[in-house]
C-alpha positions as CSV (number, residue, x, y, z in Angstrom):
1,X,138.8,-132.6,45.8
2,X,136.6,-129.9,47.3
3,X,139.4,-128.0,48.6
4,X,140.7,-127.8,45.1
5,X,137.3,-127.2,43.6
6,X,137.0,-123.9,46.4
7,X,140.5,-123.2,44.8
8,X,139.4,-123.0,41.1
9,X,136.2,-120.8,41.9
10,X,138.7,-118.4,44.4
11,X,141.4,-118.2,41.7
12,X,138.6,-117.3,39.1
13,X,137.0,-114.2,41.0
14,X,140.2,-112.7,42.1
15,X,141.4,-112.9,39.0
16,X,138.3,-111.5,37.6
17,X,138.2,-109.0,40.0
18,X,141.9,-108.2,39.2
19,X,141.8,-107.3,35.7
20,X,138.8,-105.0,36.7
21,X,141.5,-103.2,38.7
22,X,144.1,-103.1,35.8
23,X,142.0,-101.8,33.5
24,X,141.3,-98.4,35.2
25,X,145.0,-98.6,34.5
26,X,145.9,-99.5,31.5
27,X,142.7,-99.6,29.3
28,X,143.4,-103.2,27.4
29,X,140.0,-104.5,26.7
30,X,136.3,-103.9,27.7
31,X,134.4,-105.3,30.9
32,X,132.6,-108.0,31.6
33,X,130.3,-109.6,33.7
34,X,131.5,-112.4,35.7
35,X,128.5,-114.3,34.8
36,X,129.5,-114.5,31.5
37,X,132.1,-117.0,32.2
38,X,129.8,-119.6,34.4
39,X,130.6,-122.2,32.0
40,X,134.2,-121.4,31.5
41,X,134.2,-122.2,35.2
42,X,132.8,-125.2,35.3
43,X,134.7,-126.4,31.9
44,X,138.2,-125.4,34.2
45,X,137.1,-127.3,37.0
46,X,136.2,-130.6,35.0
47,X,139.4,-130.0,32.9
48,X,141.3,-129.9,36.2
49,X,139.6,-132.4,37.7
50,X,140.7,-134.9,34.9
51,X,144.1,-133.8,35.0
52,X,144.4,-134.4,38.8
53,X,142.2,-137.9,38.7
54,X,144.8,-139.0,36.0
55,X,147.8,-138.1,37.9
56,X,146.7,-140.0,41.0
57,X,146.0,-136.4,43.2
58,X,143.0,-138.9,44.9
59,X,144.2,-142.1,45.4
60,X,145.7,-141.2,48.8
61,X,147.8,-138.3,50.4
62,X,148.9,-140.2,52.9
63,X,151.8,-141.6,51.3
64,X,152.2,-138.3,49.2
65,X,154.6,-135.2,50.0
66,X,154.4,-131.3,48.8
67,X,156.9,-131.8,46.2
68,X,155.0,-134.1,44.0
69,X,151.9,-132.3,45.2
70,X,153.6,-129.3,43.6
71,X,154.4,-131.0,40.2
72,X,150.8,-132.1,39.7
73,X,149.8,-128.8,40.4
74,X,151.9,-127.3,38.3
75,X,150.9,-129.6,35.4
76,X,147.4,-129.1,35.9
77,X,147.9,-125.2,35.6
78,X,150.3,-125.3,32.8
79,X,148.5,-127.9,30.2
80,X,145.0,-127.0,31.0
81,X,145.6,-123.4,30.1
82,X,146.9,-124.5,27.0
83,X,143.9,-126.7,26.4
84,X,141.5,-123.3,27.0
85,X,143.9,-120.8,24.9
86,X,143.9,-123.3,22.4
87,X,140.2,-124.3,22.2
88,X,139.7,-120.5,22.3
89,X,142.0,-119.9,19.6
90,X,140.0,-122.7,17.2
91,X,136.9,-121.1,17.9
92,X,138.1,-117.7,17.2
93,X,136.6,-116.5,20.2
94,X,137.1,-113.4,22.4
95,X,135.0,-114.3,24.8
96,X,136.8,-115.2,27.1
97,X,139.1,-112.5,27.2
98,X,142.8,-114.0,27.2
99,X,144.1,-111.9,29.9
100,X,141.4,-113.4,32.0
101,X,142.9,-116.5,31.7
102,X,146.1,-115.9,32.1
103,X,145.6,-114.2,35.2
104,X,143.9,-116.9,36.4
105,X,146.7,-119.4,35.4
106,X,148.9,-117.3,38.0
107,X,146.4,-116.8,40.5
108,X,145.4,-120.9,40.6
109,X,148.9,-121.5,40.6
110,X,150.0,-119.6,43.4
111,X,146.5,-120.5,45.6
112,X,146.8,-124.5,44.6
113,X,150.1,-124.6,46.2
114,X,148.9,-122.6,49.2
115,X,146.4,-124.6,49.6
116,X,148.2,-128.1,49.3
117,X,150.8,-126.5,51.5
118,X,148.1,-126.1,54.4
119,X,146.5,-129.1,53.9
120,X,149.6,-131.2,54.3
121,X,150.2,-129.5,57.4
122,X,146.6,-129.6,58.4
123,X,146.4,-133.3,57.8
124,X,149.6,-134.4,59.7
125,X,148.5,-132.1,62.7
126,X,145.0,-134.7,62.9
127,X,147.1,-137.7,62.4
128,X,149.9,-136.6,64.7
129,X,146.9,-136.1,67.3
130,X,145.9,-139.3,66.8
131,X,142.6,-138.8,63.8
132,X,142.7,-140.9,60.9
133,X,145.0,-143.4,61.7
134,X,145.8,-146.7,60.2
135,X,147.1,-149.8,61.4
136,X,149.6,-151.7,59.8
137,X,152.1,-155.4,60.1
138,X,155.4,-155.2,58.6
139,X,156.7,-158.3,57.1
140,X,160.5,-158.2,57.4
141,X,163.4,-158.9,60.4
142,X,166.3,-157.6,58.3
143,X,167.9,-154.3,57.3
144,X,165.5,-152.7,55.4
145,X,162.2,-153.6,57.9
146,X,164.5,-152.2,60.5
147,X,164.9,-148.6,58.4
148,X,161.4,-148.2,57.6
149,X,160.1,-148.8,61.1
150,X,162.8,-146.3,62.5
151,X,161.4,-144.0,59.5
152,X,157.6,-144.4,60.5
153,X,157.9,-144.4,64.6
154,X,160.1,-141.0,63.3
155,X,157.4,-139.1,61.7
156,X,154.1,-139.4,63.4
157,X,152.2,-137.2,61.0
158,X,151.7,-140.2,59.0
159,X,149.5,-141.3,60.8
160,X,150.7,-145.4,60.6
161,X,150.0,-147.7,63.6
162,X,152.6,-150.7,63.9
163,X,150.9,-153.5,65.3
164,X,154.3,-155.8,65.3
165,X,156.4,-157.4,62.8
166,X,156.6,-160.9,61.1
167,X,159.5,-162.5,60.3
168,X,159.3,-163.9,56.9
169,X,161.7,-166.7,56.5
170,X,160.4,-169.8,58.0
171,X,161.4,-170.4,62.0
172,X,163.8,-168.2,61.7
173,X,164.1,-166.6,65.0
174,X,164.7,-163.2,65.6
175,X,164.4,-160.9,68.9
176,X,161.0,-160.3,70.7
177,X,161.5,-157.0,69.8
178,X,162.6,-154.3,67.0
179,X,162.8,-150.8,67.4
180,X,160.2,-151.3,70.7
181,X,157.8,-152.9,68.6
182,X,157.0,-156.2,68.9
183,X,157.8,-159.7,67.0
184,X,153.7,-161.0,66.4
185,X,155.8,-164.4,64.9
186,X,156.9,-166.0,61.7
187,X,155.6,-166.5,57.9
188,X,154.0,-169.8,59.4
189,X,151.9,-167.6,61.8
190,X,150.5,-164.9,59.3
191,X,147.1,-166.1,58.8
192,X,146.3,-166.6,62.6
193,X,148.1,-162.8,62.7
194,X,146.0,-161.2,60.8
195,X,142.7,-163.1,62.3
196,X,144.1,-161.9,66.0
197,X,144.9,-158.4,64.9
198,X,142.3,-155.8,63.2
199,X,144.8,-154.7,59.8
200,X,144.0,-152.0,57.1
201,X,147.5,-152.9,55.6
202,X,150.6,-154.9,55.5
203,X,154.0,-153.6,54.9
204,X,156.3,-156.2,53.1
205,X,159.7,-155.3,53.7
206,X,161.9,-157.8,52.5
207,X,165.5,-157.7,50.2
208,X,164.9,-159.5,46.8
209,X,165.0,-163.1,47.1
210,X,165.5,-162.9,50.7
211,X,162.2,-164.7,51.2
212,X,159.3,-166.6,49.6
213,X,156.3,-164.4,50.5
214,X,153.8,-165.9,48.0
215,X,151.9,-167.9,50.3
216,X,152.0,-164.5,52.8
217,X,150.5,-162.1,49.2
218,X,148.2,-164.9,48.7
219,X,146.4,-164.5,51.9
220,X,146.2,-161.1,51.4
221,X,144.6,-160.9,48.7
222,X,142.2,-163.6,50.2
223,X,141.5,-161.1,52.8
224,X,140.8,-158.2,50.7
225,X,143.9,-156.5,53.3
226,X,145.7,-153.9,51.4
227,X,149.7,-154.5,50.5
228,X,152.4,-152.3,50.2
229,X,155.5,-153.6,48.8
230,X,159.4,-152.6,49.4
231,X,160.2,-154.9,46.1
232,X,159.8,-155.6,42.8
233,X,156.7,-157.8,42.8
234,X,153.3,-158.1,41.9
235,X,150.3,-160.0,43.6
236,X,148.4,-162.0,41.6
237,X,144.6,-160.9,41.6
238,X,145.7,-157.0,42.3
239,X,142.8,-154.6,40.8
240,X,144.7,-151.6,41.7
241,X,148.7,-151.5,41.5
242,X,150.2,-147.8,42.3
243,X,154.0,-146.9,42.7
244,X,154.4,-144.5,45.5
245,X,157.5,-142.9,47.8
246,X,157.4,-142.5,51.2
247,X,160.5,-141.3,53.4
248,X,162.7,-141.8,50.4
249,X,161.5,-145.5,50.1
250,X,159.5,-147.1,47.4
251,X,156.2,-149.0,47.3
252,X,154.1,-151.0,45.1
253,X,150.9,-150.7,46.6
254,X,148.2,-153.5,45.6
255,X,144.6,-153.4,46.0
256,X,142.7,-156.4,45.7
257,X,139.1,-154.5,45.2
258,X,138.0,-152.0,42.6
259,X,137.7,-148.4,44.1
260,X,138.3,-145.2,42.6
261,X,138.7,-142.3,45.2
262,X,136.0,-139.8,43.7
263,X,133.4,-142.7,43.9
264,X,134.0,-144.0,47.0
265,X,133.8,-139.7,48.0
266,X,130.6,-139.8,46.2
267,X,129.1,-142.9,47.7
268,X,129.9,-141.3,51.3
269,X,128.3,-138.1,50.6
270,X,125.2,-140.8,48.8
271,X,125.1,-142.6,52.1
272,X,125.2,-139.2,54.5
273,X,122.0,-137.9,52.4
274,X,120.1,-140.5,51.7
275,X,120.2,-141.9,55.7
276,X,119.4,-138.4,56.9
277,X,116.8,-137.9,54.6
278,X,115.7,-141.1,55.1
279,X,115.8,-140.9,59.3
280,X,113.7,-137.5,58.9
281,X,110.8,-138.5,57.0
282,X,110.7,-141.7,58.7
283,X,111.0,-140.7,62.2
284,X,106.2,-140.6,62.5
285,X,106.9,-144.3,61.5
286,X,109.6,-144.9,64.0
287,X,107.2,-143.7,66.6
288,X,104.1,-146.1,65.4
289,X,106.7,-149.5,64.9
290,X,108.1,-148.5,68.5
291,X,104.3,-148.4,70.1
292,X,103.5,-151.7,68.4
293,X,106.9,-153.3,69.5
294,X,105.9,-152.1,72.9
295,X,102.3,-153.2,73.0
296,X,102.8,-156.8,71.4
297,X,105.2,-158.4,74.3
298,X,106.5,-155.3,76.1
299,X,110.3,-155.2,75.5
300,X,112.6,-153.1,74.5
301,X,112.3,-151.4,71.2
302,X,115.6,-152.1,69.7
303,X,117.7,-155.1,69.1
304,X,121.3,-154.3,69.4
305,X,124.1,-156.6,67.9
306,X,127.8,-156.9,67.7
307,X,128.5,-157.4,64.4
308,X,131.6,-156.6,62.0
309,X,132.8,-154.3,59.9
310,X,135.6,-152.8,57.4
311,X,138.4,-154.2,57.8
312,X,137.6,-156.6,60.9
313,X,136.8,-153.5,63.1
314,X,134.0,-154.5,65.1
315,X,131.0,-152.0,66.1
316,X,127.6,-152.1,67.6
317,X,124.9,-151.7,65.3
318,X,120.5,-151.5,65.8
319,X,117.5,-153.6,64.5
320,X,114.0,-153.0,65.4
321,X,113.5,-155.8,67.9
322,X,111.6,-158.6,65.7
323,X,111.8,-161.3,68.5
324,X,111.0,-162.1,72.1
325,X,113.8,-160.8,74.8
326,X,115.5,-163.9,75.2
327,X,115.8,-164.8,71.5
328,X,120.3,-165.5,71.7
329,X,119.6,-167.5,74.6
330,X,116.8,-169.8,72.8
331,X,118.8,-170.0,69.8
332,X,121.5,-172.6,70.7
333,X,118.2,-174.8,71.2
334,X,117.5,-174.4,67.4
335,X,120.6,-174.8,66.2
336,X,119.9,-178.4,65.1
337,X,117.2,-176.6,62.9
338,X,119.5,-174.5,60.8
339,X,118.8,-174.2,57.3
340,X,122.1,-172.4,56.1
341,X,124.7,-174.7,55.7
342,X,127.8,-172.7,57.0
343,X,128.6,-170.7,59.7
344,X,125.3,-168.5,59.5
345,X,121.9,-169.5,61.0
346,X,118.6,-169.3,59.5
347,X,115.1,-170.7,60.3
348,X,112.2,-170.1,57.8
349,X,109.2,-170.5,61.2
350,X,111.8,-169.4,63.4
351,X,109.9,-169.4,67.0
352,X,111.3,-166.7,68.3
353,X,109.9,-164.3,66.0
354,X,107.0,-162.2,67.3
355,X,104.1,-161.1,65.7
356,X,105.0,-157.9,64.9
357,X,108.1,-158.9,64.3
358,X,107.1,-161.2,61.6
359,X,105.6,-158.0,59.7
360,X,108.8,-156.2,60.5
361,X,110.9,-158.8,58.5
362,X,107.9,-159.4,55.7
363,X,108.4,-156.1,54.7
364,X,112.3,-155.6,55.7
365,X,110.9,-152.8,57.8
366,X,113.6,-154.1,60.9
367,X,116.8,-153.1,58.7
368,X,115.7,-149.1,59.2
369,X,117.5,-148.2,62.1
370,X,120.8,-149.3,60.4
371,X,120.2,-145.9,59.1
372,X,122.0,-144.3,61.7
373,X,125.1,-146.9,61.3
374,X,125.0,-145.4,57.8
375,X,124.9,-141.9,59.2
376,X,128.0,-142.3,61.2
377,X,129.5,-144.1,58.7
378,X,130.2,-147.5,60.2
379,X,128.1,-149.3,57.3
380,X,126.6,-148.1,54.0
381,X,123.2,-148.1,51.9
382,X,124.9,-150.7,49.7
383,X,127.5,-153.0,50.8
384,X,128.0,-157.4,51.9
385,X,125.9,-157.8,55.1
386,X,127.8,-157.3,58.2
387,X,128.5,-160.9,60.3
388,X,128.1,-161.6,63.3
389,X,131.5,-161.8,65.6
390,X,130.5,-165.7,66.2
391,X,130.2,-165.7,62.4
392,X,133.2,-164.1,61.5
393,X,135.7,-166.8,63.6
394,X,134.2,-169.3,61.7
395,X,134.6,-168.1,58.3
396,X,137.8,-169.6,55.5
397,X,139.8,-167.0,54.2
398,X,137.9,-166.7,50.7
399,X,134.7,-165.4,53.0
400,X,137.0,-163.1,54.9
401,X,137.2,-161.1,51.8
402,X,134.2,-159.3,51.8
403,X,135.4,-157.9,55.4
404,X,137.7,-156.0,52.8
405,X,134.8,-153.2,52.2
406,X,132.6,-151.4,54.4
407,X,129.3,-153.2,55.1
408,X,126.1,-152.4,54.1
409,X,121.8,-152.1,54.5
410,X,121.3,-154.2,51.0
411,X,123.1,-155.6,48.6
412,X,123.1,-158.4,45.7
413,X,122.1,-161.1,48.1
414,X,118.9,-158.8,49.4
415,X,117.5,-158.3,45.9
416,X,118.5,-161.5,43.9
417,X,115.7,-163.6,46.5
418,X,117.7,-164.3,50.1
419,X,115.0,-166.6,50.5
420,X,116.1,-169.1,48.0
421,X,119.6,-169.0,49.6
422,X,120.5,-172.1,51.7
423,X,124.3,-172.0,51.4
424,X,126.8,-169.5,52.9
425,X,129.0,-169.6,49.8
426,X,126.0,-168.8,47.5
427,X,125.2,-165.8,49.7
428,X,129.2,-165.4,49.7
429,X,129.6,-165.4,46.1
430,X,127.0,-162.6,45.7
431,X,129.1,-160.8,48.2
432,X,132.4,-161.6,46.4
433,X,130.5,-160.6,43.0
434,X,129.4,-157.3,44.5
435,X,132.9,-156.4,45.3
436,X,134.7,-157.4,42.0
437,X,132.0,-155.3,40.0
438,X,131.6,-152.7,42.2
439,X,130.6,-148.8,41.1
440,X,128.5,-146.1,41.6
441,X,125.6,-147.7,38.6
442,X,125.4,-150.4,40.4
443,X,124.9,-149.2,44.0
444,X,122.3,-147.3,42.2
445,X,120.7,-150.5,40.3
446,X,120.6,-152.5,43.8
447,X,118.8,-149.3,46.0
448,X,116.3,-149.6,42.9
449,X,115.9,-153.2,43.3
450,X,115.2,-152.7,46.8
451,X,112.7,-150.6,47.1
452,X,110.7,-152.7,45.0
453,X,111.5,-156.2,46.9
454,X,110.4,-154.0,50.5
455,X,106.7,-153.3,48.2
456,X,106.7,-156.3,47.2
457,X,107.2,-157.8,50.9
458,X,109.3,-160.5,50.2
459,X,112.4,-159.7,52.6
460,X,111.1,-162.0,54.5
């Protein structure tokens, strides 16, 4: 999107700057100033933008290829200069000029496809080195598994990880191995498969009627795991349903949570400035919390946990220490104490808790160096609260869903009172309810809501 935004504003000043040049020519018209067309511009871009969000140019380029990155481009060009000689035409306006924009019809054409040439090549180069790669379970032992797995392991620019195969038709046994990668089990073994093996997506691959896979789409969908599909079929729950070719195959690709490319680009960028804005002006209170943490028991300043994240990938994340050194250790003592029912523990006059620590959590003021998890992009401002590993392996498949998006600092359950909440699935069903409504508002509406619980002092 950015790329192609750099695109419009290049195509506009050369074309600018190449009617200039024709005119001491062949005198056609009178000059201008380029900043009399700053709103042209940015009425081009938005009109591009449109066309290129409605034709899917964001969903994902992985699966894409240059020709059908050519015909969106060349549709973009072609109907929205129609759309600005038109609307010019209404308004019988000469302003702009309609060389100017037929120049830059030709220019934009010509750079767009430059451009999506080089970035096709520059994106398979990263992927073929090993950068933003996915991981993926194919679901199929016949024909047509074997053909797609050949394709894949064939064209490394893709970028696709095979973690092994399942056979889908019941017991059915078929060799250990297929094209060197190998046989995880059968359809009776896909839960515990995708439980053993961290998944962004699973690749059905199976003839029509060869196989009953709705038990297999069902726990997909439980899992929030993306599904691609070599068939005519739909899951049941999908939120997002795209057709897409690959390697001269089709897909139906299924998404089971509600995410539009641009705003998931825009909630990035939201989470990159407001955690390094946010680590900047509160690094002078980092320093004070780190001397009282220091002075009350003398331990180390920072709590450091294993916890989980998108997609079951696991990563190490910080807390301002709030309780004495040995505080795992002591826990299994208190375990008869819990207050949660479920799988998560929780003590309202926890012992363990120091006194500063007790202020730390009052105010929420222990959650701040998850700032730098934001940074680097393992969690977000907004998102379900990342488990714990020991949480995780005891969770059904409904609670494994909200491992489907990227964790976060706050969210639903932080702002609608997490001290009323005495039941995992309540503080679930906020988490479920988060990610079936998510969007940009109401990221927004929960930061909001959260700066006035942390005033307030009831994170706790």
């Amino acid at each position: 999107m950015v790329f192609d935004f750099l695109a419009i504003l290049l195509s506009f000043i050369t074309a600018y700057h190449l009617r200039i040049y024709l005119l001491k020519i062949i005198p056609f018209g009178s000059q201008t100033s380029l900043g009399d067309y700053y709103g042209l511009i940015l009425s081009i871009i938005l009109l591009w933008w449109c066309f290129f969000n409605l034709d899917g140019a964001y969903l994902n380029d992985r699966f894409s290829n240059l020709k059908q990155e050519y015909h969106t481009v060349i549709k973009t060009v072609c109907f929205g200069t129609l759309i600005i000689l038109s609307g010019a035409f209404l308004l019988k306006s000469n302003t702009p000029p309609r060389s100017v924009i037929i120049l830059f019809a030709v220019v934009n054409l010509l750079i767009l496809c430059i451009e999506k040439k080089l970035l096709f090549k520059w994106f398979g180069y990263l992927r073929s080195r090993g950068y933003h790669k996915i991981t993926a379970v194919i679901v199929g032992g016949g024909k047509m598994a074997e053909r797609l797995l050949s394709d894949i392991n064939g064209h490394p620019a893709l970028g696709i990880d095979i973690v092994g195969l399942v056979c889908p038709v019941g017991n059915r046994a078929i060799s250990d191995k297929l094209d060197n990668t190998k046989v995880l089990g059968t359809a009776e073994d896909f839960v515990k498969i995708l439980h053993r093996n961290p998944v962004d997506e699973v690749i059905f691959a199976v003839a029509k009627g060869e196989a009953n896979i709705d038990g297999m789409l069902a726990a997909c969908r439980q899992e929030g795991i993306k599904v691609r599909i070599m068939m005519e079929l739909l899951s049941e729950g999908a939120k997002n349903i795209n057709v897409e070719k690959l390697l001269g195959h089709q897909f139906l690709t299924v998404s089971h949570i509600v995410q539009q490319e641009w705003q998931i680009f825009l909630k990035r960028l939201l989470d990159i400035a407001g955690s390094l804005i946010a680590l900047i002006i509160l690094s002078p209170v980092f320093v004070i919390i780190g001397l009282l943490i220091k002075l009350d028991d003398g331990g180390p300043l920072f709590y450091r946990w294993q916890v989980v994240g998108l997609n079951q990938k696991p990563f190490t994340s910080w807390k301002f220490r709030s309780m004495v050194v040995d505080a795992d250790k002591l826990k299994k003592k208190l375990l008869s104490k819990n207050e949660m029912q479920g799988a998560v523990f929780k003590m309202k006059n926890d012992p363990r808790i120091t006194r500063v620590g007790k202020w730390l959590r009052k105010f929420s003021i222990d959650e701040l160096p998850q700032l730098y998890s934001v940074l680097k992009g393992d969690m977000s401002l907004v998102g379900p609260r990342p488990p714990l590993v020991t949480e995780v392996n005891r969770f059904n498949n409904m609670y494994r869903r909200k491992l489907s998006v990227k964790p976060g600092i706050t969210c639903l359950w932080q702002v609608q009172g997490r001290n009323r909440i005495h039941k995992l699935e309540q503080w679930i069903k906020l988490d479920l309810e988060y990610i079936d409504n998510w969007s940009l508002w109401l990221d927004f509406k929960i930061l909001f809501k959260t700066v006035g619980v942390v005033i307030s002092g009831t994170g706790e």
